[in-house]
C-alpha positions in Angstrom: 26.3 -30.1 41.1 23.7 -29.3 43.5 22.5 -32.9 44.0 26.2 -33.5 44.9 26.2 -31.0 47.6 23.0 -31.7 48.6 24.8 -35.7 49.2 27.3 -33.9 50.9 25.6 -31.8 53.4 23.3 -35.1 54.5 27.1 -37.2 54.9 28.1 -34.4 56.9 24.9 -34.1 59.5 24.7 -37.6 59.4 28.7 -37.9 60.2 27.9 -35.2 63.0 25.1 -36.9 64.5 27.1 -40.0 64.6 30.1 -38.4 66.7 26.7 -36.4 69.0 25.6 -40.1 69.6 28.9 -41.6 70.5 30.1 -38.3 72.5 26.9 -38.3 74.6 26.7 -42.0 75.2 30.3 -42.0 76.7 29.5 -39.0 78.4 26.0 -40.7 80.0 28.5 -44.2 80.5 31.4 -42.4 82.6 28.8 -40.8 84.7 27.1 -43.6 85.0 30.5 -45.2 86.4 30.8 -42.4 89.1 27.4 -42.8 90.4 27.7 -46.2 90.4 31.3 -46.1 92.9 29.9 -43.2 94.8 25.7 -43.5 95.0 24.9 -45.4 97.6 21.0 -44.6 98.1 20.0 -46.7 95.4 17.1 -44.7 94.4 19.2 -41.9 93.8 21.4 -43.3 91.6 19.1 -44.9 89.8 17.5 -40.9 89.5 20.9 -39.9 88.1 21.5 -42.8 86.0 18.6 -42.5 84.3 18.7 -38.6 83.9 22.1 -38.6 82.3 21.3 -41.6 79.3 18.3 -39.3 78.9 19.2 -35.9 78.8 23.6 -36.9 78.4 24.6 -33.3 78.7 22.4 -31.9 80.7 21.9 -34.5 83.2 25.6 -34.6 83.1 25.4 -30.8 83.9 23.1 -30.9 86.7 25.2 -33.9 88.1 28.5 -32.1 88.2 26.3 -29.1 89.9 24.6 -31.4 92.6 25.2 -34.6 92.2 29.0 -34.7 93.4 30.7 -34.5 96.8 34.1 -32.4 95.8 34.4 -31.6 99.5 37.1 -33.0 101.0 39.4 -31.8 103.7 42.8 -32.6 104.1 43.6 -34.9 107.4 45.5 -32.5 109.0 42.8 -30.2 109.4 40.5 -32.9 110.4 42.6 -34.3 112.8 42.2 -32.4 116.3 45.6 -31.5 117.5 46.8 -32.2 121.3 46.0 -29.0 123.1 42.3 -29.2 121.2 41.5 -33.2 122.3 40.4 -32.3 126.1 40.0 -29.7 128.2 42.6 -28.6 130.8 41.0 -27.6 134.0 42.1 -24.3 135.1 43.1 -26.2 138.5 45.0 -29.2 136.4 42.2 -32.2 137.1 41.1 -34.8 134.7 37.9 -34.4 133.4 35.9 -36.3 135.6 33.6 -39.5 133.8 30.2 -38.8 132.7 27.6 -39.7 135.1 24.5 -41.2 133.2 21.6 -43.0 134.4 21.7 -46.8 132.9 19.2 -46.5 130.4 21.4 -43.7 128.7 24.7 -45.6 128.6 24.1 -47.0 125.5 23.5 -43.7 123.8 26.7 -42.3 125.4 28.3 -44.9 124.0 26.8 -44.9 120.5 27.4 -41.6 120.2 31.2 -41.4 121.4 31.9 -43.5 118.6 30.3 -41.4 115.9 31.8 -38.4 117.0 35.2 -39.3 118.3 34.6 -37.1 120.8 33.8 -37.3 124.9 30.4 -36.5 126.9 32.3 -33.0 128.9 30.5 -32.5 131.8 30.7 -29.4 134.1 28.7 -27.1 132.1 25.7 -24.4 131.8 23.6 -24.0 129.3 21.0 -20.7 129.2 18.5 -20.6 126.7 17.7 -17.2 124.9 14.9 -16.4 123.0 14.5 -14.2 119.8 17.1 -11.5 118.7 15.5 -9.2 121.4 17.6 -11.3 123.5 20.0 -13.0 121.9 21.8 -10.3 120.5 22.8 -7.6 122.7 24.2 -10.8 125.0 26.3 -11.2 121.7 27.4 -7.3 121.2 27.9 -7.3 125.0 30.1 -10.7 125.1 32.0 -9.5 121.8 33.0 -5.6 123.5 34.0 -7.9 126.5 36.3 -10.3 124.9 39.9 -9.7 125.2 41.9 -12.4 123.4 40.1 -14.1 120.7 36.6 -13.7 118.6 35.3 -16.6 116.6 32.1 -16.0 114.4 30.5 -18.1 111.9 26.8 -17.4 111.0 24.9 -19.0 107.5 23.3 -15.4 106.7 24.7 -12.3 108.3 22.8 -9.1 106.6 24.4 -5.5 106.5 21.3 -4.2 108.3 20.4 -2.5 111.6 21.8 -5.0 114.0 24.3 -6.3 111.3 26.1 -2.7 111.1 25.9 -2.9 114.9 28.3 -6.3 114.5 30.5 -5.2 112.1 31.2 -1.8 114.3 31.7 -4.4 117.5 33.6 -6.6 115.8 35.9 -3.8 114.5 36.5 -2.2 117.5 37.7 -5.2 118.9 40.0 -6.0 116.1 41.4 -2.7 116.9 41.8 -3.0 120.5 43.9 -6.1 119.6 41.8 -9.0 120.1 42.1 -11.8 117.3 38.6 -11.6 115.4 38.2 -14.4 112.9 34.8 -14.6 110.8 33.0 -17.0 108.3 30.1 -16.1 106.0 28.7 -18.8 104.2 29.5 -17.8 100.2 25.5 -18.2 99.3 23.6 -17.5 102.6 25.4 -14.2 103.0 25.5 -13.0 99.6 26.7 -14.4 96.9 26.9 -11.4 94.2 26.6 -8.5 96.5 28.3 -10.2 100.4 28.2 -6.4 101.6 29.0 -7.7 104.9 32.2 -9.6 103.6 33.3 -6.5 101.9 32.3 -4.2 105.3 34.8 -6.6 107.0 37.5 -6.8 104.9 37.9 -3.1 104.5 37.6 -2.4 108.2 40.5 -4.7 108.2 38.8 -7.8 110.4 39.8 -11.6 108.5 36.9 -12.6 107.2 36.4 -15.7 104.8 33.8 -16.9 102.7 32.7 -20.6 102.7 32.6 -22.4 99.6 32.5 -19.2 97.3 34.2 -18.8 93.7 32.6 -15.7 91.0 34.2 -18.5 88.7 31.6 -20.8 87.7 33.7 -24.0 87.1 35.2 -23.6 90.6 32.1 -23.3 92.3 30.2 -26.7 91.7 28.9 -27.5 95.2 26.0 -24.7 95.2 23.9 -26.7 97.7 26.8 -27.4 100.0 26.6 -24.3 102.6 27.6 -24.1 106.2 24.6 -23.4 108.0 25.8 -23.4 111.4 25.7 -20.5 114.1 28.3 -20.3 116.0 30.0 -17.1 118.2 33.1 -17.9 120.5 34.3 -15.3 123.2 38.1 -16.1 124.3 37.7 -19.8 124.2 35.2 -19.7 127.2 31.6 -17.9 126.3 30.0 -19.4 123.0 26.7 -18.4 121.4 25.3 -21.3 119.1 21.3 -22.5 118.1 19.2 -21.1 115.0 19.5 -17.5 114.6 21.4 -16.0 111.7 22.3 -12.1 112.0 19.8 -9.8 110.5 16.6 -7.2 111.6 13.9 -10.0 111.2 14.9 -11.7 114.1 14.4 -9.2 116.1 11.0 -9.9 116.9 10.1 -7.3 119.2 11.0 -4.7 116.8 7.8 -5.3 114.6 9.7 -6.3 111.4 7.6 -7.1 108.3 8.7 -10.5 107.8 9.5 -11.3 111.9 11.2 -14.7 112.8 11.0 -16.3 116.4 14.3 -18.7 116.9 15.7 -20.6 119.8 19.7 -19.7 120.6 21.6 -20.7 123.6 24.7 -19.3 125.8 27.3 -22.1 126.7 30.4 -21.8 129.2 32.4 -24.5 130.3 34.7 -27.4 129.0 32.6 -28.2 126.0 33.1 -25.0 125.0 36.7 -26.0 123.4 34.9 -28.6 121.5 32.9 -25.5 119.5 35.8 -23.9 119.3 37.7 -27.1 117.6 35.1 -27.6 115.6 35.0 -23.4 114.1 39.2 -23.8 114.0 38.3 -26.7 111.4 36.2 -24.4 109.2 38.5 -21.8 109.1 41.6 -24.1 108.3 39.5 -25.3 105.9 38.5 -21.9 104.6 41.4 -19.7 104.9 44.2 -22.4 105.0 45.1 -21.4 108.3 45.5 -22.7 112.0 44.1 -21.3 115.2 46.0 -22.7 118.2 47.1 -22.0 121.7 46.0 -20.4 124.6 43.9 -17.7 122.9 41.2 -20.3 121.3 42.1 -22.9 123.5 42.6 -21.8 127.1 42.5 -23.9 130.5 38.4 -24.4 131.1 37.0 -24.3 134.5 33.5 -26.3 135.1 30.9 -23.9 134.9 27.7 -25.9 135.8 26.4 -29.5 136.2 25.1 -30.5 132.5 27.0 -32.4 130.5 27.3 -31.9 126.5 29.1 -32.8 123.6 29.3 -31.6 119.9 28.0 -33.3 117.2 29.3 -31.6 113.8 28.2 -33.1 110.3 29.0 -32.3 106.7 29.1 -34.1 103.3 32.7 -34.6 104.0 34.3 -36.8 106.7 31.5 -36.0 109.1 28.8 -37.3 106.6 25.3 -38.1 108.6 26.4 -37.8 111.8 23.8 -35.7 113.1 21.2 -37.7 111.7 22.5 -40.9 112.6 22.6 -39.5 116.4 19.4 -38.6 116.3 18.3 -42.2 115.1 20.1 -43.3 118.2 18.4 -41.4 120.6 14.8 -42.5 119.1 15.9 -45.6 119.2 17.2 -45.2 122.8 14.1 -43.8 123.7 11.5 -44.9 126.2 8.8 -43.2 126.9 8.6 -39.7 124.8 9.7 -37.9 121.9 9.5 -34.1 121.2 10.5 -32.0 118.1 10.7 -28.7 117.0 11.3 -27.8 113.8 11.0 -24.9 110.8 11.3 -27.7 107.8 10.2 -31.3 108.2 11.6 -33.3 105.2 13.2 -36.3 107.0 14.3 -38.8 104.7 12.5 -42.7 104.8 14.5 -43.7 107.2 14.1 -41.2 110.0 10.4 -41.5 109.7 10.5 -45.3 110.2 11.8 -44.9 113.3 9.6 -41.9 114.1 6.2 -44.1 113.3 8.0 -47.5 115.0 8.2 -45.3 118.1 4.9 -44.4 118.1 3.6 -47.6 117.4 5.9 -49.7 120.9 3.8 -46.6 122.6 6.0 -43.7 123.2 4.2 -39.9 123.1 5.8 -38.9 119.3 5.0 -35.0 119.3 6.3 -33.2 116.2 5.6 -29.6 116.0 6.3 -27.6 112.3 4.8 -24.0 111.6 1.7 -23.5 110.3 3.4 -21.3 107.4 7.1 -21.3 107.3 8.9 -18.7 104.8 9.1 -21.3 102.1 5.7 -22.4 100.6 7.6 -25.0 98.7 8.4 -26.8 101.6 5.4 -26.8 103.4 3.8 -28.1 100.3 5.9 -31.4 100.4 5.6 -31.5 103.9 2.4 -32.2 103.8 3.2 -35.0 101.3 5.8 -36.4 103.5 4.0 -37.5 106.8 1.2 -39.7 105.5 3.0 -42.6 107.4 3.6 -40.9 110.7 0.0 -39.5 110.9 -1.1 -43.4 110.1 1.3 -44.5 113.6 -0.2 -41.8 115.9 3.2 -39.6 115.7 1.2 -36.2 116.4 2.0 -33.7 114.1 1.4 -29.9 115.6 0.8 -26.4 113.3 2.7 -23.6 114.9 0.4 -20.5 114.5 2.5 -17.6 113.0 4.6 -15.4 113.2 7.4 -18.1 111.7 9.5 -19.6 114.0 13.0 -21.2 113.3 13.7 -22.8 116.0 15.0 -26.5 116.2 14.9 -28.5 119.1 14.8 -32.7 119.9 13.6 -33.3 123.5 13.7 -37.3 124.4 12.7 -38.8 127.8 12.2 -35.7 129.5 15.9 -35.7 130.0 17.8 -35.7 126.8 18.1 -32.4 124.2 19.3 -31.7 121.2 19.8 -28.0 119.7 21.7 -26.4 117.0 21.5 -25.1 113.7 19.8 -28.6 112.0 16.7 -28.6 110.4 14.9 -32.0 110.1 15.4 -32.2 106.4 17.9 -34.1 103.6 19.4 -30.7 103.0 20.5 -30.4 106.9 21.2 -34.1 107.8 23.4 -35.2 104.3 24.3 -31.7 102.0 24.9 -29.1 104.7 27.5 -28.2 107.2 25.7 -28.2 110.3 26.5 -28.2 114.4 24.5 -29.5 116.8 25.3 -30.1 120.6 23.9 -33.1 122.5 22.9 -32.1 126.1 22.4 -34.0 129.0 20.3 -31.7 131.5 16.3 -32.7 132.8 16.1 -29.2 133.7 16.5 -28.0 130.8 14.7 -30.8 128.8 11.8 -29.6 131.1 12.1 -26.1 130.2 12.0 -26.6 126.4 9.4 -29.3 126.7 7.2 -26.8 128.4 8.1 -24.4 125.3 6.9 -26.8 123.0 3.7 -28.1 124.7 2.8 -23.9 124.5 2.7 -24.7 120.7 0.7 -27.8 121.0 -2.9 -26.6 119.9 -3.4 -27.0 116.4 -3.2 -30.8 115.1 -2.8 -31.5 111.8 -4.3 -35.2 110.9 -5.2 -37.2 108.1 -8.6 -35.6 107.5 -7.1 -32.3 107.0 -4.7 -33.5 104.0 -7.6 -35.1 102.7 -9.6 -32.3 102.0 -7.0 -30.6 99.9 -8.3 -31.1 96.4 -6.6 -33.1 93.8 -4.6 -30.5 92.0 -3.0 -29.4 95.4 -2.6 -33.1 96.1 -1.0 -32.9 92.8 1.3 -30.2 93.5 2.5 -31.3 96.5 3.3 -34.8 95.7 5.1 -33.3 92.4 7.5 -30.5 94.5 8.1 -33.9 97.9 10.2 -35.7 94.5 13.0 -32.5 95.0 13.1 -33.3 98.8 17.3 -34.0 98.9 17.5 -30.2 97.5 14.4 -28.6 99.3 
């Protein structure tokens, strides 16, 4: 009797192990099918492919977590509508042609295509620095405004000067204005979005991007919205690096301060922001924002001319990184950068080296310590190649400073909320605005040659002993997620 059961017991596991085997394998083979239709960086789906015949369920986990792109929008609320595809001048003249030397024709042109959208010229562009500044010019715009109110920031914390938004922003919900705002559904709180809630019971729409307390309906975790974005009555925005919270406020002596770049914008690019924030909130809320509220008549404002470069893992996939290969490749004599994370992916630092190697001044300029070791470790993993081309890499000294900036011939700029890493350029939603203005260019190259003292070079990563080497080259393999 008991040898009998004991027969029976081994059928059974072995019967069980059997199904486990053919379970997993068809598991590992239909996964291997999607990333096979929908991989195309080879080297990561190779990664994938070989994780899931591994590990079949939980490779097949972590795939369905971060491996697949289930963000899709539906055309309508891609497709910019009539009174959003140009601006109407407040005295009923065409937009008048971009005006670009020859040598940045091609760049226009480039560009135009991968955004579908034209260079708007008539504008002024005012940089601000820190929170010392940036914000009251916020508060002061938002108690101003007296038809619309269009806010979207990545982290927005119930602090000091956040309790000093949500008490602006109520008051003008109050007084009538339309106040619309998105919190990103990770970067503002996921368990506890205090700020969300403050909103929502003062009454103000709010929405959260991307957020579900239901684990199967929230399987894009390292898809966020990172842009910064404020929009006063269709005419005033607000957009560059800084998120809402006390840190930022540098001036203020916070424990943890953080130095950022942002910058105040009037003129007809403006409806192009504010296109690109109805999009979100469609998107979001299942709702449209139309007529003369967001989009009103637009008067020029200045002489630079801009456009907006939005980018997503959606229908906007890569194209701020593919703008800024453009522009390197456009460019002719020099190349600046600012930037908190430095992760570019192979192809962005070929073009970086072959830049510095026809002779153009490549200056690239990261902190010394930004607020994530993790990614200064694998930074300094990274740019072996660049260092070996002559691209000069600069240490900010602390405190940490966010700011993100692309300066190109001493005449072309690029600012927003995109870091130079995988994350910004191919998971998260991001919005940049390309800027045609040499005084400008000037002002921030100036701002980033102040920065310029500390080099890092080859002989500095080669002092860090082989454990650290170790480390760092072990924590650059997560670069896509860092």
């Amino acid at each position: 009797m008991e040898q009998a059961l004991l027969s029976w017991i081994g059928a059974l596991t072995s019967i069980r192990t059997e199904v486990f085997w053919v379970l997993g394998a068809t598991l590992s083979g239909l996964v291997s099918i999607h990333v096979l239709l929908r991989k195309r960086e080879v080297g990561a789906a190779i990664g994938w492919i070989g994780l899931v015949w591994l590990a079949p369920l939980f490779g097949s986990a972590l795939y369905a977590l971060f491996g697949v792109n289930r963000v899709t929008r539906r055309a309508q609320k891609l497709r910019i509508k009539p009174s959003q595809a140009s601006p109407r001048r407040a005295d009923g003249a065409p937009p008048p042609p971009p005006v670009l030397p020859e040598r940045f024709q091609p760049l226009d042109q480039a560009v135009r295509r991968i955004t579908s959208l034209p260079l708007e010229a008539g504008n002024r562009i005012v940089p601000l620095r820190n929170g010392d500044a940036v914000y009251p010019a916020m508060l002061t715009a938002i108690r101003e405004a007296r038809h619309s109110i269009a806010l979207s920031s990545y982290i927005f914390r119930k602090d000091e000067i956040g309790r000093a938004f949500l008490d602006a922003l109520e008051d003008a919900h109050h007084r009538g204005v339309a106040v619309r705002v998105l919190v990103d559904g990770i970067g503002s709180g996921y368990f506890f979005a205090s700020v969300y809630g403050g909103l929502r019971r003062r009454g103000v729409p709010v929405g959260r991007f991307m957020h579900s307390v239901l684990p199967w309906r929230m399987p894009f975790l390292n898809l966020r919205t990172h842009k910064k974005l404020l929009i006063l009555d269709g005419t005033l925005a607000f957009t560059g690096g800084i998120n809402i919270a006390d840190e930022n406020r540098v001036a203020s002596h916070p424990p943890d301060p953080v130095r950022d770049v942002h910058f105040r914008i009037e003129g007809p690019v403006v409806i192009q922001l504010t296109a690109a924030f109805a999009s979100d909130w469609a998107f979001v809320m299942d709702q449209e924002l139309e007529g003369p509220a967001w989009f009103p008549p637009l008067a020029p404002r200045g002489e630079t001319q801009a456009r907006v470069v939005s980018s997503g893992p959606d229908a906007d996939l890569r194209k701020i990184e593919l703008v800024v290969l453009e522009a390197i490749t456009c460019a002719r004599t020099s190349i600046r950068l600012m930037t908190p994370y430095f992760l570019p992916s192979e192809v962005l630092v070929s073009a970086l080296s072959l830049a510095a190697l026809r002779g153009l001044t490549v200056d690239v300029i990261i902190p010394m310590d930004s607020d994530h070791a993790v990614v200064d470790w694998a930074t300094r993993a990274h740019v072996d190649p660049l260092l070996r081309s002559d691209v000069r890499i600069w240490l900010d000294d602390p405190p940490f400073d966010h700011a993100k900036l692309l300066v190109i011939d001493d005449a072309w700029c690029f600012i927003g909320s995109a870091n130079w890493d995988t994350r910004s350029f191919r998971l998260n939603f991001e919005l940049n605005v390309e800027v045609y203005d040499p005084g400008l260019a000037r002002h921030l190259d100036a701002f980033m040659k102040e920065k310029m003292s500390v080099r890092l070079t080859r002989e500095h990563l080669s002092r860090r002993g082989l454990p650290v080497r170790l480390r760092d080259a072990g924590v650059r393999l997560l670069l896509p997620y860092l």
